[in-house]
N, C-alpha and C positions, 0 to 999 in steps of 0.2 A: 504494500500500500504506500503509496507516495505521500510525502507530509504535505500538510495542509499551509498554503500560503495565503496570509491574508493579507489583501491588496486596499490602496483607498481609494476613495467612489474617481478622482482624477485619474490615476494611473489606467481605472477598470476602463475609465471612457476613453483615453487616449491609446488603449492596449493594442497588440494586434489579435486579439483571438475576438474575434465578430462577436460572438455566444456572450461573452464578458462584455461586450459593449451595449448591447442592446439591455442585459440584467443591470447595468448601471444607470441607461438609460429609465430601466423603468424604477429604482431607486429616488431616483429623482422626481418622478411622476409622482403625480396624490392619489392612484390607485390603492397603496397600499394604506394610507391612511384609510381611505374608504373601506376597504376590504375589514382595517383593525375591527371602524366602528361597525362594521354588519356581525361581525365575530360576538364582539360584548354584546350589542343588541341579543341577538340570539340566545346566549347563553344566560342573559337577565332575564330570558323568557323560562328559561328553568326546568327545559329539554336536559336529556342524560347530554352530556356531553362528549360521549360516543357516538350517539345520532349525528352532531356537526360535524364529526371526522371521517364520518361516513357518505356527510352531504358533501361534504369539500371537496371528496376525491373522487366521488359521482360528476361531480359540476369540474373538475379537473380537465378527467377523461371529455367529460364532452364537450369541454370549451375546446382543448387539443386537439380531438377527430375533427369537429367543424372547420377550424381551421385549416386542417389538415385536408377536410374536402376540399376549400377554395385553393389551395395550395399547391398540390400530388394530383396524380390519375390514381384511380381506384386499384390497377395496377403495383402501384407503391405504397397501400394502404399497410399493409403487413407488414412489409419492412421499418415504417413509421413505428408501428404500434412494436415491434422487438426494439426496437431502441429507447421504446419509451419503457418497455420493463426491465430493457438493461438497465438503463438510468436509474429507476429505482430500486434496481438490485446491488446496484453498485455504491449510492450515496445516501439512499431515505434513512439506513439505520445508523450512518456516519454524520450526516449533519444533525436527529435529532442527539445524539450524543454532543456534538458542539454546541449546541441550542441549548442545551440541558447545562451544561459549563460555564457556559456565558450568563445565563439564569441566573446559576446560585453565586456566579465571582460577583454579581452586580446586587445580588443581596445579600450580600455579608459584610 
């Protein structure tokens, strides 16, 4: 496993790997403000909070394939979608472990 290098939102945007440019780009966007406050909304509604992580990765997948229709020929659907389970095979239980670090270094 190669170590984790963590870069600042200038470097991500002036980077040459595309992938890092555009996640920098949307750093910077008020999406994920948006997203924060639909998250709390939600959960002050007082759903298990397995339900939300269940809807997130429902609305994930199918924000992705959509996209992925206007994108791809139907053709390259499958190949899409292996990349997309590599990607989470390879990083979902690595970043939440970073996530999880970063959490509690910032509340102690």
């Amino acid at each position: 496993m190669r170590p984790v290098k963590n870069i600042g939102a200038e470097e991500a945007l002036l980077g040459d790997d595309p992938i890092m440019r555009i996640m920098a780009r949307s750093s910077t966007s008020t999406w994920a403000e948006h997203f924060q406050q639909w998250v709390d909304d939600e959960l002050n509604r007082g759903e298990d909070p397995k339900y939300l992580l269940f809807a997130i990765m429902a609305m994930q997948v199918m924000t992705h394939s959509s996209v992925a229709a206007n994108l791809v020929e139907p053709g390259g659907y499958q190949a899409i979608a292996d990349s997309y389970k590599d990607l989470i095979d390879q990083r979902w239980i690595r970043h939440a472990h970073l996530s999880r670090a970063y959490i509690e270094s910032i509340e102690a």
